[in-house]
PDB file as gemmi writes it, atoms N, CA and C in Angstrom:
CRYST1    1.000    1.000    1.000  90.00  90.00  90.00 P 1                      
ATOM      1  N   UNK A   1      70.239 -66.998  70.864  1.00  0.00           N  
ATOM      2  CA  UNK A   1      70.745 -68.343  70.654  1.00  0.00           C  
ATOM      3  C   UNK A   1      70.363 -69.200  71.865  1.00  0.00           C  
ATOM      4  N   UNK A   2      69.840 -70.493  71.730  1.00  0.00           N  
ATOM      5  CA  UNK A   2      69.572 -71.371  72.946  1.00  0.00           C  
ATOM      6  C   UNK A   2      70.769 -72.023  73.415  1.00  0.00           C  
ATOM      7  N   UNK A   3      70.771 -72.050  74.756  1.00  0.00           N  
ATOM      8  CA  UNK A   3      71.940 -72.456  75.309  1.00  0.00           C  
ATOM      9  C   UNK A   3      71.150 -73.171  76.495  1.00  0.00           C  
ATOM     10  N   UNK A   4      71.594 -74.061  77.000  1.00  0.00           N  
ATOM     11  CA  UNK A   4      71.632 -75.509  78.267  1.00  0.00           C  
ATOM     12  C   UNK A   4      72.138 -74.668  79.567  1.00  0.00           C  
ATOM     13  N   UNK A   5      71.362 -74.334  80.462  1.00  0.00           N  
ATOM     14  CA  UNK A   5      71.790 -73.748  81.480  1.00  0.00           C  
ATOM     15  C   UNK A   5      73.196 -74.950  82.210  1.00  0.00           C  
ATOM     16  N   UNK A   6      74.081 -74.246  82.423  1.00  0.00           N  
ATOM     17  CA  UNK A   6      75.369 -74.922  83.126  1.00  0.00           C  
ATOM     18  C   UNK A   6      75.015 -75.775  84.470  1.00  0.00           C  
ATOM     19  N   UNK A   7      73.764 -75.150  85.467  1.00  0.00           N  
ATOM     20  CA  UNK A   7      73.299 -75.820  86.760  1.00  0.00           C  
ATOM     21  C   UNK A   7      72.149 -76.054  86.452  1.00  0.00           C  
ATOM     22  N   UNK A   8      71.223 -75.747  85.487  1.00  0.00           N  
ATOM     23  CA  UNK A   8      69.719 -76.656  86.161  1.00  0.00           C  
ATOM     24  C   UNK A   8      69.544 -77.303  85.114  1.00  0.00           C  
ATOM     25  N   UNK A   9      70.389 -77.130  83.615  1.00  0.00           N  
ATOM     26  CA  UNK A   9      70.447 -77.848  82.476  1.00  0.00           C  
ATOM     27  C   UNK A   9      69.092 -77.482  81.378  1.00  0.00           C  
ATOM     28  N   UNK A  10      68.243 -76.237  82.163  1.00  0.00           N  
ATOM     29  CA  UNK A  10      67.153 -76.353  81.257  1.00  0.00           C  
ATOM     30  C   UNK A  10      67.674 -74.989  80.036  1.00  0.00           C  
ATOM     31  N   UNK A  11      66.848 -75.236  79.395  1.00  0.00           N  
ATOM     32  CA  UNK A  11      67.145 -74.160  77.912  1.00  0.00           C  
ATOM     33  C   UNK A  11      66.515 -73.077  78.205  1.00  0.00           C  
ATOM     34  N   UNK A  12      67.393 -71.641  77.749  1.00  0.00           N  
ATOM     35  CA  UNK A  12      67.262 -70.311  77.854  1.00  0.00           C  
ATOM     36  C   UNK A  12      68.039 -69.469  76.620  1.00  0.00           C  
ATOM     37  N   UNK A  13      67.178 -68.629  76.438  1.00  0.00           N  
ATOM     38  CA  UNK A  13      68.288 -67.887  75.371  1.00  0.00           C  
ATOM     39  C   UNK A  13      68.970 -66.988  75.734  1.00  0.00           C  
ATOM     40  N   UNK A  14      70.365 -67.160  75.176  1.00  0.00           N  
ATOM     41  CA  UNK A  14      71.718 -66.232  75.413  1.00  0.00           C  
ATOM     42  C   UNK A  14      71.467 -65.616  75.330  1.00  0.00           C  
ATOM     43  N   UNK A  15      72.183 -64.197  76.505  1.00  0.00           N  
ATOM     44  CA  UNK A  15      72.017 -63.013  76.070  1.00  0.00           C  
ATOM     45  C   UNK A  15      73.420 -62.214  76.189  1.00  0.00           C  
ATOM     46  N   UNK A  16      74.431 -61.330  75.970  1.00  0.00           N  
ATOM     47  CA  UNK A  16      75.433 -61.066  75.832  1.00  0.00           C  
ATOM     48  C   UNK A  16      75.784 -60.616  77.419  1.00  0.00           C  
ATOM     49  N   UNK A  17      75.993 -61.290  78.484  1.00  0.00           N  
ATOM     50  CA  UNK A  17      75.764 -61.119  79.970  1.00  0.00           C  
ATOM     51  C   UNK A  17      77.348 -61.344  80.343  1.00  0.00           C  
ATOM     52  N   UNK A  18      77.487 -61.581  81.713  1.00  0.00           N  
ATOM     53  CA  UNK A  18      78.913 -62.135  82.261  1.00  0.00           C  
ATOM     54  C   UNK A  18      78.578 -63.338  82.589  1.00  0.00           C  
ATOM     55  N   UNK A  19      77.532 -63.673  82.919  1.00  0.00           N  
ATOM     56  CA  UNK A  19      77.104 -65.173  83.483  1.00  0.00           C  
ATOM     57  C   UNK A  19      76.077 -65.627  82.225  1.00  0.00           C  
ATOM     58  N   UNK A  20      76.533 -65.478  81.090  1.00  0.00           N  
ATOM     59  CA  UNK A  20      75.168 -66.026  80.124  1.00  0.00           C  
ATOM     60  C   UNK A  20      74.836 -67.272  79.958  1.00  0.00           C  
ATOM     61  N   UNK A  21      76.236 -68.036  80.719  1.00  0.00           N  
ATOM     62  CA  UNK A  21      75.555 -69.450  80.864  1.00  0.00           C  
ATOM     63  C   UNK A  21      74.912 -69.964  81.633  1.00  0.00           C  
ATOM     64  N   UNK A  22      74.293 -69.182  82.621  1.00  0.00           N  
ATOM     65  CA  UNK A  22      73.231 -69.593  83.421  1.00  0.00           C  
ATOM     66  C   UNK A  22      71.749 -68.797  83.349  1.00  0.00           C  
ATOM     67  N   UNK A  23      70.890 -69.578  83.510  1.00  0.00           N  
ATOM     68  CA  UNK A  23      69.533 -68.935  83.282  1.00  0.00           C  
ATOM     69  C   UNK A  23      68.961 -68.077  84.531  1.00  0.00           C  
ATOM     70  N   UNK A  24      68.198 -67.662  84.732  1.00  0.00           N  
ATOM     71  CA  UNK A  24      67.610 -66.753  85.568  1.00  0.00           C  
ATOM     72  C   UNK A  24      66.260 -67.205  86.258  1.00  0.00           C  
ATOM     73  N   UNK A  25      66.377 -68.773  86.297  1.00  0.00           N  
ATOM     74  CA  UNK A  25      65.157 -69.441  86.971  1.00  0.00           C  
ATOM     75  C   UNK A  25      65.387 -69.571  88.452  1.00  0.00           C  
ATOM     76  N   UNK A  26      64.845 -69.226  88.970  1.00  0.00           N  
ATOM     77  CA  UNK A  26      64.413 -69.244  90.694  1.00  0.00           C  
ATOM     78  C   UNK A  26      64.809 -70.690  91.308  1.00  0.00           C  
ATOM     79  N   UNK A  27      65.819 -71.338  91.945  1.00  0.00           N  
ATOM     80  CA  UNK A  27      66.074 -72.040  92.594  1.00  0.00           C  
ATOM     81  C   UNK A  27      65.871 -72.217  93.919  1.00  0.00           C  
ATOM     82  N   UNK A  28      65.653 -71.279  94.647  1.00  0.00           N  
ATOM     83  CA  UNK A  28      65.409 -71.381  95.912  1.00  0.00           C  
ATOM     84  C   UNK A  28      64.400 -69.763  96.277  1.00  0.00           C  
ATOM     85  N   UNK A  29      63.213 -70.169  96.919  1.00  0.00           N  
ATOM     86  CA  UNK A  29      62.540 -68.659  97.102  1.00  0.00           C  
ATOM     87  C   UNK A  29      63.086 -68.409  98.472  1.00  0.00           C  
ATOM     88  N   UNK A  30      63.433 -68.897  99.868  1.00  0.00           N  
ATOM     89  CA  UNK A  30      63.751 -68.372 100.437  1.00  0.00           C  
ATOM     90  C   UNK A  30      65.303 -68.194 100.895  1.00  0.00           C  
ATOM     91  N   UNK A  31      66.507 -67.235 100.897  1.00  0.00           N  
ATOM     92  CA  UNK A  31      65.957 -65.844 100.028  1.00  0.00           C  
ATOM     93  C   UNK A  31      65.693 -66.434  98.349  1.00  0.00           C  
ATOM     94  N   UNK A  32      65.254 -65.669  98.061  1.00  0.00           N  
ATOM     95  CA  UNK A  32      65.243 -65.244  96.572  1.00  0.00           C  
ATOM     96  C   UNK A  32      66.836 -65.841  96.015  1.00  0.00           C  
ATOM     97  N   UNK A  33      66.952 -66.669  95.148  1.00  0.00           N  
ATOM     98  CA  UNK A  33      68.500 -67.102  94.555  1.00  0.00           C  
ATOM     99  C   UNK A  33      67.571 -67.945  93.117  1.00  0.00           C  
ATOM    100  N   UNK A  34      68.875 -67.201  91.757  1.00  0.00           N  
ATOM    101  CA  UNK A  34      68.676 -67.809  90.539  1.00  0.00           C  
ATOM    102  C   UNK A  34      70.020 -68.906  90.374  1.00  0.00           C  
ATOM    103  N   UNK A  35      69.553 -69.231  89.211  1.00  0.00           N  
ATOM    104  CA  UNK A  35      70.742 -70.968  88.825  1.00  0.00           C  
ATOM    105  C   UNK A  35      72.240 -69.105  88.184  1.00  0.00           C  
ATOM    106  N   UNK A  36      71.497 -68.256  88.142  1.00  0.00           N  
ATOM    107  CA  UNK A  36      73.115 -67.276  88.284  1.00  0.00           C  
ATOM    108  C   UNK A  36      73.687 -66.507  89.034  1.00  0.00           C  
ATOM    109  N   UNK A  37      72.854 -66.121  90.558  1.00  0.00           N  
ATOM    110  CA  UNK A  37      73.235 -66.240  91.354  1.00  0.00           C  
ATOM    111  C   UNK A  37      74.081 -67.016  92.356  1.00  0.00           C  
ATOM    112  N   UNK A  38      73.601 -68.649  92.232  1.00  0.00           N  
ATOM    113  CA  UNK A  38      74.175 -69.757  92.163  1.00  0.00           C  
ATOM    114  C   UNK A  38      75.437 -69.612  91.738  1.00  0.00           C  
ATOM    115  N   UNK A  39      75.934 -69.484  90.741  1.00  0.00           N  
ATOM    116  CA  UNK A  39      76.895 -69.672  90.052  1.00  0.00           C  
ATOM    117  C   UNK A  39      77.821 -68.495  90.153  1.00  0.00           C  
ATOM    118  N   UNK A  40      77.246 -67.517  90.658  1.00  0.00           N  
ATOM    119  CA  UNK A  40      78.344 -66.469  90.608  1.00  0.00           C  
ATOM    120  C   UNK A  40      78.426 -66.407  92.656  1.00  0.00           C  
ATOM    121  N   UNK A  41      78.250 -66.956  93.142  1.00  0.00           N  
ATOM    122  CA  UNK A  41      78.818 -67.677  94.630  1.00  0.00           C  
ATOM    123  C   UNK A  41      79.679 -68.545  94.347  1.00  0.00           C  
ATOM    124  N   UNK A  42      79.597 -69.925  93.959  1.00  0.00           N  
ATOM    125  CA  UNK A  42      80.040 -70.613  93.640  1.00  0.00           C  
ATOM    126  C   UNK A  42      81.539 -70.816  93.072  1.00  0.00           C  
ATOM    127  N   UNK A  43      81.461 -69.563  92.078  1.00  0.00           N  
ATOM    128  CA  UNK A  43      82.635 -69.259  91.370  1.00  0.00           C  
ATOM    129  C   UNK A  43      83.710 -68.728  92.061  1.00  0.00           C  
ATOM    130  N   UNK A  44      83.259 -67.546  92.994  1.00  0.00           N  
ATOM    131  CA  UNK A  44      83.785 -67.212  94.055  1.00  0.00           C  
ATOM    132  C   UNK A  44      84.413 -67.895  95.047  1.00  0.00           C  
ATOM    133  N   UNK A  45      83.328 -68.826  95.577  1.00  0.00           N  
ATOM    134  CA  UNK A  45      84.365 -69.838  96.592  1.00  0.00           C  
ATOM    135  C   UNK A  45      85.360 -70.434  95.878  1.00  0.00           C  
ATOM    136  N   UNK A  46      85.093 -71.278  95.053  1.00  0.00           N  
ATOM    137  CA  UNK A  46      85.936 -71.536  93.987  1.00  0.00           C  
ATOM    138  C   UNK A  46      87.445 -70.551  93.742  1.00  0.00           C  
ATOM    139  N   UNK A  47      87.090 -69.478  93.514  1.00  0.00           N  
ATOM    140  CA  UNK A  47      88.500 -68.748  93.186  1.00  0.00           C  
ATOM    141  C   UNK A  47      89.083 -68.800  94.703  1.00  0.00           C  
ATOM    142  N   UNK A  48      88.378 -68.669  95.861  1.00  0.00           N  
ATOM    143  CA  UNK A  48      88.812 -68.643  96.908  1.00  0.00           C  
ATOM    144  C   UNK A  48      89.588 -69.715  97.350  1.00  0.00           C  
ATOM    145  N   UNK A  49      89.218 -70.780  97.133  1.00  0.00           N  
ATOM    146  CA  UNK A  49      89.937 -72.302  97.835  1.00  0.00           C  
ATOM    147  C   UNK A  49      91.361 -72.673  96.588  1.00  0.00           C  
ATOM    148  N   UNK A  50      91.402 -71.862  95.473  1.00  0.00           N  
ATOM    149  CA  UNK A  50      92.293 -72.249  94.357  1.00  0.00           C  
ATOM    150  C   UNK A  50      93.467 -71.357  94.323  1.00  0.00           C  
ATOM    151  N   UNK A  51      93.111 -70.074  94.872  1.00  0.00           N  
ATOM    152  CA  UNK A  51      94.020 -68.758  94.538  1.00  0.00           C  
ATOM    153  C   UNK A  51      94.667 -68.725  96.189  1.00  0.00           C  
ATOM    154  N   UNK A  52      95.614 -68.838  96.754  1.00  0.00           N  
ATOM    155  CA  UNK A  52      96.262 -68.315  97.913  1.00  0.00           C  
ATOM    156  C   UNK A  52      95.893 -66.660  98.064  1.00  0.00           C  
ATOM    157  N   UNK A  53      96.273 -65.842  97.121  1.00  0.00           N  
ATOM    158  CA  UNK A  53      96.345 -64.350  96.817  1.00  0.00           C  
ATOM    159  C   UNK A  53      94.557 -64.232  97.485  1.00  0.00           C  
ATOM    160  N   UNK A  54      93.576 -64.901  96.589  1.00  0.00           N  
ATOM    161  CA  UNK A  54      92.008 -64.305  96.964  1.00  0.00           C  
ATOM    162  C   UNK A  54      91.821 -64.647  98.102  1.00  0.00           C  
ATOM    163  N   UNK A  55      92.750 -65.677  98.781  1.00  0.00           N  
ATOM    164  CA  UNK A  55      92.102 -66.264 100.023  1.00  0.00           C  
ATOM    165  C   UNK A  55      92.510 -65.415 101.238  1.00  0.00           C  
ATOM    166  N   UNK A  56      93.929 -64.718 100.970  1.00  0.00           N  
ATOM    167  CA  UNK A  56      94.129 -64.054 102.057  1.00  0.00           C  
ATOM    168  C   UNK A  56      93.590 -62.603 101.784  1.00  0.00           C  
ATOM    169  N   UNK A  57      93.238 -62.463 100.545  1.00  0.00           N  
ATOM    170  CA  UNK A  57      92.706 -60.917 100.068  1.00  0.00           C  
ATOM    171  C   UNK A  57      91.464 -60.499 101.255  1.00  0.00           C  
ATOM    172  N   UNK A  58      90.723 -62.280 101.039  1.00  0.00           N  
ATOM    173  CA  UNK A  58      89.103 -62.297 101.695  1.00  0.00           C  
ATOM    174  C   UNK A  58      89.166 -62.126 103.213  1.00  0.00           C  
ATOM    175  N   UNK A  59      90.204 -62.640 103.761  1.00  0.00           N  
ATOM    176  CA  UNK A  59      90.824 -62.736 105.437  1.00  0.00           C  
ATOM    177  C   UNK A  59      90.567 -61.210 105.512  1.00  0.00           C  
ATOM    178  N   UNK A  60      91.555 -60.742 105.166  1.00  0.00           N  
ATOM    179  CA  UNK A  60      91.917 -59.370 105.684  1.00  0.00           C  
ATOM    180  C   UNK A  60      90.549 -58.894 105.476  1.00  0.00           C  
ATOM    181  N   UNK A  61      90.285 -58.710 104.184  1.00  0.00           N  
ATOM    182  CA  UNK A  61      88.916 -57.647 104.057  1.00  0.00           C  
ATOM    183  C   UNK A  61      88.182 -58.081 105.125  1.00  0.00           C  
ATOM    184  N   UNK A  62      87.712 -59.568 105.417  1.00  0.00           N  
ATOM    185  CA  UNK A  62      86.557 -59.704 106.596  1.00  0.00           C  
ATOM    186  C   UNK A  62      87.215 -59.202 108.066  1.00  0.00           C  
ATOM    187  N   UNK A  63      87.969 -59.202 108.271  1.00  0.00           N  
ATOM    188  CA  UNK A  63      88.622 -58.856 109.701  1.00  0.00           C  
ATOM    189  C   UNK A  63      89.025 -57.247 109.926  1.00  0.00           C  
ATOM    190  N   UNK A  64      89.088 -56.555 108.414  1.00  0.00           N  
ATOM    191  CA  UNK A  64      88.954 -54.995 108.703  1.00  0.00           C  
ATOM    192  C   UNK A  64      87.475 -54.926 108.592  1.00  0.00           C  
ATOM    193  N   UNK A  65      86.740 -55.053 107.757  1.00  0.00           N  
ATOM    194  CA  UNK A  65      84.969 -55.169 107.711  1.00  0.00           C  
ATOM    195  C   UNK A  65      84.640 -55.205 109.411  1.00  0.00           C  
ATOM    196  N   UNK A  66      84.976 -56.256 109.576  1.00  0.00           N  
ATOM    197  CA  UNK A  66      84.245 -56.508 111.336  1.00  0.00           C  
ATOM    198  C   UNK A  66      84.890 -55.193 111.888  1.00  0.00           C  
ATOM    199  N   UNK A  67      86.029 -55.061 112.170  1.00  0.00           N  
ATOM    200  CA  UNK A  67      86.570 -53.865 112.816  1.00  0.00           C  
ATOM    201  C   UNK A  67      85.877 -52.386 112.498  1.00  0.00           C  
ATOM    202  N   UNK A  68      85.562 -52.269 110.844  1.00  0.00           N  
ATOM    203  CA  UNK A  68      84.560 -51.172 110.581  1.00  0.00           C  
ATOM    204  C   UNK A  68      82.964 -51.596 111.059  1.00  0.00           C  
ATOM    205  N   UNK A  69      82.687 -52.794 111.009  1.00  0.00           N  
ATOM    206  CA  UNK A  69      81.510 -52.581 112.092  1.00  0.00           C  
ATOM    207  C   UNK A  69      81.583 -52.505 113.330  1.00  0.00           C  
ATOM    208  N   UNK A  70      82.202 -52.770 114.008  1.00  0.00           N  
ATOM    209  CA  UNK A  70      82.350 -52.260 116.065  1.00  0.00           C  
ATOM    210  C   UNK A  70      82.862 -50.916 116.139  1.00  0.00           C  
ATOM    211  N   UNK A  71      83.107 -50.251 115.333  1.00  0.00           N  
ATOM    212  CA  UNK A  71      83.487 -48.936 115.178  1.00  0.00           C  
ATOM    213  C   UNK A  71      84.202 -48.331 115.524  1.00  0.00           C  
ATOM    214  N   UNK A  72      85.291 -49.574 115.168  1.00  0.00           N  
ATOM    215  CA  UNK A  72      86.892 -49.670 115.180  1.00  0.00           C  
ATOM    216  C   UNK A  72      87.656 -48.774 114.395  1.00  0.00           C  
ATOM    217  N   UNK A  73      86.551 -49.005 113.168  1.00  0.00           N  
ATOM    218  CA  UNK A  73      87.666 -47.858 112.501  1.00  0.00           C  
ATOM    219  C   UNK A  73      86.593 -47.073 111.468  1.00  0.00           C  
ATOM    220  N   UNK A  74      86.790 -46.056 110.837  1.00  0.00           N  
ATOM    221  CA  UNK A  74      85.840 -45.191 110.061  1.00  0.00           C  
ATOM    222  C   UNK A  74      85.668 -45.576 108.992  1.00  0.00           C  
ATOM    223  N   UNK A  75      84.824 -45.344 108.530  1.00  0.00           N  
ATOM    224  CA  UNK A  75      84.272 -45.504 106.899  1.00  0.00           C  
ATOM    225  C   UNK A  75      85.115 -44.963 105.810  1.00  0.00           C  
ATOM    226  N   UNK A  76      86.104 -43.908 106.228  1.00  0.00           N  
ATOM    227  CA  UNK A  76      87.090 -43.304 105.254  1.00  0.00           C  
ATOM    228  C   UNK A  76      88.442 -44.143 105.649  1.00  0.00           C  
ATOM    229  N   UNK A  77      88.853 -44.659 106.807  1.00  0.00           N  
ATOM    230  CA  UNK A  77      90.003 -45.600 107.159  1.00  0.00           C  
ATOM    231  C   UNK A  77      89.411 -46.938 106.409  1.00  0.00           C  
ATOM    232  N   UNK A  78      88.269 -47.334 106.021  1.00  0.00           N  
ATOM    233  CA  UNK A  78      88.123 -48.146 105.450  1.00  0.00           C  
ATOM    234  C   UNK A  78      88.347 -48.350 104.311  1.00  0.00           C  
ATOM    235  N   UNK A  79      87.647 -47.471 103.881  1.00  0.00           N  
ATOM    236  CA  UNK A  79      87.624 -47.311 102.406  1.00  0.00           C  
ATOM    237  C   UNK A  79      88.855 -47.297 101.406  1.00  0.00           C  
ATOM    238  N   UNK A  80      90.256 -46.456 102.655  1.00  0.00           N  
ATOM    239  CA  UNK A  80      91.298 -46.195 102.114  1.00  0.00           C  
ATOM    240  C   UNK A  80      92.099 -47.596 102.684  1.00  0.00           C  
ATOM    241  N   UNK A  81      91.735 -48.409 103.644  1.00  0.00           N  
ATOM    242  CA  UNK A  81      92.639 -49.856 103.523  1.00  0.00           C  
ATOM    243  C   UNK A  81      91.942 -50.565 102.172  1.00  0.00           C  
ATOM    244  N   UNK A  82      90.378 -50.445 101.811  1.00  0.00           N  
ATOM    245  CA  UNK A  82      90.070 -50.742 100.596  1.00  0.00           C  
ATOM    246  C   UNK A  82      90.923 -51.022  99.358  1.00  0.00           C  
ATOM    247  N   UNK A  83      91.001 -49.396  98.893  1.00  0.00           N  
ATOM    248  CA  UNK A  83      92.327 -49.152  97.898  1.00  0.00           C  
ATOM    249  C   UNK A  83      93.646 -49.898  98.055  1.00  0.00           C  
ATOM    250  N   UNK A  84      93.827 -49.850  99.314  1.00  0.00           N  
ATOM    251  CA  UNK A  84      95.507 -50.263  99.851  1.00  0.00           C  
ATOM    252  C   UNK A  84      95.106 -51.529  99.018  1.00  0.00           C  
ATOM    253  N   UNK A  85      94.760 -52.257  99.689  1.00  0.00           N  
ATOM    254  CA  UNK A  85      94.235 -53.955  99.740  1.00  0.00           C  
ATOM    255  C   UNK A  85      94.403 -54.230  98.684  1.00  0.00           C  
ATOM    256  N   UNK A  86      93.726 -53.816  97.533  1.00  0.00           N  
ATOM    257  CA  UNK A  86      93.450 -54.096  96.405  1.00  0.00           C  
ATOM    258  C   UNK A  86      94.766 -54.130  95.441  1.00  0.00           C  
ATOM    259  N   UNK A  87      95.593 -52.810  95.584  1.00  0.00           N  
ATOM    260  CA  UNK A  87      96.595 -52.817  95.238  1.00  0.00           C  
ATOM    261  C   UNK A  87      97.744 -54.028  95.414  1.00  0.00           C  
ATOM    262  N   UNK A  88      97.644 -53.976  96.760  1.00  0.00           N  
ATOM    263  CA  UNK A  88      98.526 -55.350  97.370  1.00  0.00           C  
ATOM    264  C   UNK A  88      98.424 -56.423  96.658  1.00  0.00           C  
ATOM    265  N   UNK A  89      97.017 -57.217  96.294  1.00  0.00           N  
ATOM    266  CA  UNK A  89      96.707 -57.749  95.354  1.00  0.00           C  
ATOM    267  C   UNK A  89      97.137 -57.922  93.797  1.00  0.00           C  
ATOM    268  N   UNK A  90      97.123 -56.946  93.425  1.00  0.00           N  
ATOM    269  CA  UNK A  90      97.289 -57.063  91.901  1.00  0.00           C  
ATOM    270  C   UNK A  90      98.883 -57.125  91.979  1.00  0.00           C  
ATOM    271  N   UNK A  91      99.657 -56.385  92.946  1.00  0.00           N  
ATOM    272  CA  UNK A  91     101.248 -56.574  92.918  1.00  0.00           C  
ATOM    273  C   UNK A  91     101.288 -58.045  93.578  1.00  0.00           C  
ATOM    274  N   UNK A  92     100.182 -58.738  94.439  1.00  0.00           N  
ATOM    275  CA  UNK A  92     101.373 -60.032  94.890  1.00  0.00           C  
ATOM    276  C   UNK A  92     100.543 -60.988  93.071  1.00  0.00           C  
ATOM    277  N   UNK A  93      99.372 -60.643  92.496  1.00  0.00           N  
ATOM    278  CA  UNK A  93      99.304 -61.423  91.472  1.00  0.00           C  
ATOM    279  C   UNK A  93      99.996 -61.334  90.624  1.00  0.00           C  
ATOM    280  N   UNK A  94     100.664 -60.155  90.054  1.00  0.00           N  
ATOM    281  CA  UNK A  94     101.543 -59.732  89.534  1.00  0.00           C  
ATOM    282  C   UNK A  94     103.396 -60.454  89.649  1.00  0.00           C  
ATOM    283  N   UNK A  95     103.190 -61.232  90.697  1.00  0.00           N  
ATOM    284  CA  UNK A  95     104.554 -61.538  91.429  1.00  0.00           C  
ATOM    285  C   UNK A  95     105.520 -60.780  92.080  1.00  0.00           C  
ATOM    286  N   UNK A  96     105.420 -59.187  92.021  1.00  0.00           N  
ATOM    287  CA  UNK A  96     106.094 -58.762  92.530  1.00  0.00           C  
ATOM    288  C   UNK A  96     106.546 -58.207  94.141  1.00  0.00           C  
ATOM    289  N   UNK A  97     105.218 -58.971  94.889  1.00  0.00           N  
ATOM    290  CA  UNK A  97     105.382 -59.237  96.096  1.00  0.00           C  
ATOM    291  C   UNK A  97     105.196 -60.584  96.509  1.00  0.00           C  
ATOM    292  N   UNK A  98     105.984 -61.459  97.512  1.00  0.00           N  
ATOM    293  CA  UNK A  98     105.997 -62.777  97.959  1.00  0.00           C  
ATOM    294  C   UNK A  98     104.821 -62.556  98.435  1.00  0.00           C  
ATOM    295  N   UNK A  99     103.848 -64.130  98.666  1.00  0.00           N  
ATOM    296  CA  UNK A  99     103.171 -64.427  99.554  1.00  0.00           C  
ATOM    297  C   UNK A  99     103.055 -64.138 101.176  1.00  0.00           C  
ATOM    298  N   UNK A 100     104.424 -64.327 101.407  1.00  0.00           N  
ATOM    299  CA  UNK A 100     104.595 -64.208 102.949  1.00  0.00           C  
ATOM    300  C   UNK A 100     104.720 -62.804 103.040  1.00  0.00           C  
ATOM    301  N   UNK A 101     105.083 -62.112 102.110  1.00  0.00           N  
ATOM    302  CA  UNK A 101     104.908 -60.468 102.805  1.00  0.00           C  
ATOM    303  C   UNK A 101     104.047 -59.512 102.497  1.00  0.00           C  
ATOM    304  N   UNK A 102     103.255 -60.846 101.191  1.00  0.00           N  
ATOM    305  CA  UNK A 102     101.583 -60.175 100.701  1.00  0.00           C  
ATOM    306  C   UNK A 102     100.725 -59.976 102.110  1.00  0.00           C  
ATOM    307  N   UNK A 103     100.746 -60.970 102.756  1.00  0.00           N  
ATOM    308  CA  UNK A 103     100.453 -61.612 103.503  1.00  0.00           C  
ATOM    309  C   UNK A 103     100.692 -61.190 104.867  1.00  0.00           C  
ATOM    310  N   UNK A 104     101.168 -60.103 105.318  1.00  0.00           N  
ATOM    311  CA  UNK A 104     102.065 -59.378 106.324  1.00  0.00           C  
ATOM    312  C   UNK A 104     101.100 -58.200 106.176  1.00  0.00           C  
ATOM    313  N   UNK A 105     101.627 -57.541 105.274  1.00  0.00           N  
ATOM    314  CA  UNK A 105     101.107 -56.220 104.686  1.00  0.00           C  
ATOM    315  C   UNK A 105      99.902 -56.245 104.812  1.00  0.00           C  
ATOM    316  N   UNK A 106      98.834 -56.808 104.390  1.00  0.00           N  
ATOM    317  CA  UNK A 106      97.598 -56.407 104.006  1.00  0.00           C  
ATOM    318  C   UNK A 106      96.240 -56.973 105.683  1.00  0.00           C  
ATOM    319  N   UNK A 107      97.451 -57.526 106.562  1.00  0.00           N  
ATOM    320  CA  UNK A 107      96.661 -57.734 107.458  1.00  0.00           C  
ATOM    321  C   UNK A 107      97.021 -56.056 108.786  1.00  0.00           C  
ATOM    322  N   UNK A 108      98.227 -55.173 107.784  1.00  0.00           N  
ATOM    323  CA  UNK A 108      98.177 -53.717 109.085  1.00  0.00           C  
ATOM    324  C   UNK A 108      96.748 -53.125 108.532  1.00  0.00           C  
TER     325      UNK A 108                                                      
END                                                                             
């Protein structure tokens, strides 16, 4: 089915994708980025500046990330604040943890 790409507006045919409303034309060669690449950044910041929950989800993860790169902490302490994290998440989206102690928690 032809469909109107959402960012560069040109026509592509649907294909049963997660991003099928964007086409797969090359917007920028250096790096390498498509109009759905584009869009699946985009979307992201987006959930980021709208959701309190993703914004502090993204804090923590980047500030244990850095700590697993200076080799602060191990790849298995990571992996397992990973899990933690995530969890924390779906219970403060869930409502059953406040913000302020989502927010506590997920930065030990």
């Amino acid at each position: 089915m032809p469909v109107r790409c959402k960012n560069c507006g040109r026509w592509f045919i649907m294909k049963n994708t997660t991003f099928s409303h964007y086409c797969k034309r090359l917007i920028s060669s250096n790096p390498p980025k498509t109009c759905r690449d584009h869009a699946m950044s985009h979307n992201f910041k987006d959930k980021l500046k709208n959701d309190p929950i993703w914004e502090i989800y993204n804090r923590g993860y980047k500030q244990h990330y850095a700590h697993f790169m200076k080799d602060k902490m191990t790849k298995a302490e990571f992996s397992e604040w990973g899990e933690y994290a995530i969890e924390l998440r779906t219970k403060a989206a869930n409502g059953e943890l406040e913000i302020e102690e989502y927010q506590k928690l997920i930065r030990i």
